[in-house]
N, C-alpha and C positions, 0 to 999 in steps of 0.2 A: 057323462064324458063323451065329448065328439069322438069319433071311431080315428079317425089320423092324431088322437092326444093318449096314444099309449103307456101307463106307468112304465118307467125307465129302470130295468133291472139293478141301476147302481142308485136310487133313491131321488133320481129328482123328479119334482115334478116340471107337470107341464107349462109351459110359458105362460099362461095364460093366471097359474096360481102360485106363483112366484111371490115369497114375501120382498121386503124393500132391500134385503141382502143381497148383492150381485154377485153372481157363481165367478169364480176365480178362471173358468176357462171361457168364459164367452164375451165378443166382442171383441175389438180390437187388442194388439196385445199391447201392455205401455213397452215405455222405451227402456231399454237396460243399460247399465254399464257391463258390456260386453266388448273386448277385445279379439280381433284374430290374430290368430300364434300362425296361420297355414291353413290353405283352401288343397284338395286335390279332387277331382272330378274324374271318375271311372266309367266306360259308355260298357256295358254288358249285355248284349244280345239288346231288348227294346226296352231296356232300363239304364237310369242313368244314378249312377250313387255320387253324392257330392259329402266330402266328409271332410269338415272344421274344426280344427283345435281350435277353441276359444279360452278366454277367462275372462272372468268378473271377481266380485266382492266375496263369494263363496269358495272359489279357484278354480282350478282350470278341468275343462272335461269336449269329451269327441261325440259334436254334435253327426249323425250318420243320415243324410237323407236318402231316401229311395221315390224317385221319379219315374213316373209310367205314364206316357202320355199326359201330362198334366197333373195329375194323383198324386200328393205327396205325403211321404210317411216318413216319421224321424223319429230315431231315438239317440237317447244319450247315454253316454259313459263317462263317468265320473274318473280322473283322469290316475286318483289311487287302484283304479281298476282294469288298468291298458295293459298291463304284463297277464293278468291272468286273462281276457280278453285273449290278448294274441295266442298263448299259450296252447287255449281252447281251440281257437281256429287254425294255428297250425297241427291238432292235432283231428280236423275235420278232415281239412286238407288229403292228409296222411291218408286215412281209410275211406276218402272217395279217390283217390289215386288206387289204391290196393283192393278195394273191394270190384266185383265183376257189375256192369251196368247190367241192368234188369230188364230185358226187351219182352212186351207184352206177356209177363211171371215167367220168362224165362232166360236164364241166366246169360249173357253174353257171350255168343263163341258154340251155346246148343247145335 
């Protein structure tokens, strides 16, 4: 094994021993039937989150990107899943408003 062809904690191998099966995440992505319901874009300190109601053939869910300089990281929610979502974050919300900021382990106001 070349030393930069490390076994892959999630089971694949390396490029190089690749049977003729093509991995479902690599390469270009195809094309989808994907609609947009609503784009809204949030700038937060040096990050930028861009979050898409879409639907396609399966139905509808909130694509969430998080942008950082270039970097981009996205997940999805399935759109039977947006009440208890919000639910959750308004209840994050809640206890970093009410709990004390922690300035180097000690409690805010020390």
């Amino acid at each position: 094994m070349i030393s930069n062809e490390r076994p892959s904690p999630y089971g694949h191998r390396p490029s190089n021993q690749r049977s003729h099966h093509h991995h479902p995440y690599s390469g270009p992505k195809p094309a989808s039937n994907e609609d947009t319901l609503r784009t809204e874009k949030i700038q937060i300190e040096r990050k930028t989150f861009i979050m898409t109601l879409k639907e396609n053939p399966r139905g509808r869910f909130l694509r969430i990107t998080e942008d950082v300089g270039g970097r981009r990281d996205t997940i999805i929610i399935p759109a039977t899943g947006l009440e208890d979502f919000k639910k959750v974050l308004e209840e994050m919300v809640i206890t970093s408003a009410e709990t004390p900021l922690k300035v180097d382990g000690a409690e805010e106001g020390e």
